[in-house]
C-alpha positions as CSV (number, residue, x, y, z in Angstrom):
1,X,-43.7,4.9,-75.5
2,X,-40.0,4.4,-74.8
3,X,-37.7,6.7,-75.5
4,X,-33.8,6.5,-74.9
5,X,-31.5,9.1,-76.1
6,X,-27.4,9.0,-75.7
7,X,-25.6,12.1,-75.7
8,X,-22.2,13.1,-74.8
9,X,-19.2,11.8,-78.0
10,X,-17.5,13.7,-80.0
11,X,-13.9,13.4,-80.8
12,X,-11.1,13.0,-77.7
13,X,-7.4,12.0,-77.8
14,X,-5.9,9.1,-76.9
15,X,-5.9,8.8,-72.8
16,X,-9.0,11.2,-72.8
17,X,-12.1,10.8,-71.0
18,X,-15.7,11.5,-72.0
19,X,-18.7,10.9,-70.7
20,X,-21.8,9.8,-72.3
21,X,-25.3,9.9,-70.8
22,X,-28.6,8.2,-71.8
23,X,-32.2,9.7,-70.9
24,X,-34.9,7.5,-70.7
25,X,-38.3,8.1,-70.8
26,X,-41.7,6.8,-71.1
27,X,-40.8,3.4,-68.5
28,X,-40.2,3.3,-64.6
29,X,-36.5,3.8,-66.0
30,X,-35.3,2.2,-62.1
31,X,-37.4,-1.1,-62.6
32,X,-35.2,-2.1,-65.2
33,X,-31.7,-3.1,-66.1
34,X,-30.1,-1.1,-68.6
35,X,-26.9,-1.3,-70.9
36,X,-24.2,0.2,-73.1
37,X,-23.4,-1.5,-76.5
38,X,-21.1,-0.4,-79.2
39,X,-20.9,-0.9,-82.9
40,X,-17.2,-0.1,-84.3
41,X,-17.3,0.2,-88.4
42,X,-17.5,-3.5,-89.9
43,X,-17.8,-4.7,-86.5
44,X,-20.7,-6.6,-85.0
45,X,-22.3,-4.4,-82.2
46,X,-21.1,-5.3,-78.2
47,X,-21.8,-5.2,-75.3
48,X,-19.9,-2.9,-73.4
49,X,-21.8,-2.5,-69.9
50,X,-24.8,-3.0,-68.0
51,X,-25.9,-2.1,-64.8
52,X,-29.0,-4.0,-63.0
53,X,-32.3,-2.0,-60.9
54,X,-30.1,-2.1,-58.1
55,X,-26.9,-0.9,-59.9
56,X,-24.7,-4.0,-59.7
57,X,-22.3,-3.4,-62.9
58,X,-20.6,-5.9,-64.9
59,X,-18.1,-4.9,-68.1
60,X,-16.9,-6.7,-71.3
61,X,-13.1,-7.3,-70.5
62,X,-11.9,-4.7,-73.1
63,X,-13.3,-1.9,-71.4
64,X,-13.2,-3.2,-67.4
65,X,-11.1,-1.2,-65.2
66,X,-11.4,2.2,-67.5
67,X,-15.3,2.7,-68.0
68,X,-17.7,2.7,-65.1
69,X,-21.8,2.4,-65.8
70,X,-23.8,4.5,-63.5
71,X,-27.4,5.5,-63.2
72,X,-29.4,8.6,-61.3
73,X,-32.8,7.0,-61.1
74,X,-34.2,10.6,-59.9
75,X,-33.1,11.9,-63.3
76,X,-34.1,8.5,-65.4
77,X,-30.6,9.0,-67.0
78,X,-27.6,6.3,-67.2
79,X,-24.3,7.4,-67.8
80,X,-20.8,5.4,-68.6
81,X,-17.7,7.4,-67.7
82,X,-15.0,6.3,-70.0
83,X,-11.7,6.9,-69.1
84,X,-8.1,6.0,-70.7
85,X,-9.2,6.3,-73.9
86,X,-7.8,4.1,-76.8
87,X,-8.4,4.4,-81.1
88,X,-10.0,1.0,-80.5
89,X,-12.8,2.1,-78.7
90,X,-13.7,4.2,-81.5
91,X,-17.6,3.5,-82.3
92,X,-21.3,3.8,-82.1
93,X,-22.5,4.0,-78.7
94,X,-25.6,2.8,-77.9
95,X,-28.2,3.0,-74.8
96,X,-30.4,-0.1,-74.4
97,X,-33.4,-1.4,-72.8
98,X,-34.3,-5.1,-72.4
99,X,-37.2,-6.0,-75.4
100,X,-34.9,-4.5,-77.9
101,X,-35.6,-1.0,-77.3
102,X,-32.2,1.5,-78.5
103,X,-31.3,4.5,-79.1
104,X,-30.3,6.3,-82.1
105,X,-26.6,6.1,-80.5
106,X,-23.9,8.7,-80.0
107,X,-20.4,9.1,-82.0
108,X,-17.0,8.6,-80.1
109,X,-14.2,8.8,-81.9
110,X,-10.5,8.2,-80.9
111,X,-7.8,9.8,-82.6
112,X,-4.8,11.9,-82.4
């Protein structure tokens, strides 16, 4: 059965970093591309990152040049460093798995 679970918010200033993580089990977690969405209140839920088998990375233009999507295949854990913080990237973060398979999400919140 798969199993994803993000860990890693909480609350940081403005210009902070954090670092969220996502373990995966119960898949070959390297066969497959993986992704970060987020879901800010009253907002639809976006894509944020992803990051393919062979770790090519792409990033929704809001977030490029600040966050970077990695993955440890030994560990079956994806991370997304996040750095340069801003209030608007206050949200939800969620891991995903292609055939709709999420995560309960993690919490970051961005606030002075």
């Amino acid at each position: 059965q798969v199993h994803l679970v993000e860990s890693g918010g909480g609350l940081v200033h403005p210009g902070g970093s954090l670092r969220l993580s996502c373990a995966a089990s119960g898949f070959t977690f390297s066969n497959y591309m993986m992704r970060w969405y987020r879901q800010a209140p009253g907002k639809e839920r976006e894509l944020v990152a992803s990051i393919t088998s062979t770790s090519t990375t792409t990033y929704a233009d809001s977030v490029k040049g600040r966050f970077t999507i990695s993955r440890d295949n030994a560990k079956n854990t994806m991370y997304l460093q996040m750095n340069s913080l801003k209030p608007e990237d206050t949200a939800i973060y969620y891991c995903n798995r292609v055939a709709n398979y999420w995560g309960k999400g993690t919490l970051v919140t961005v606030s002075s």
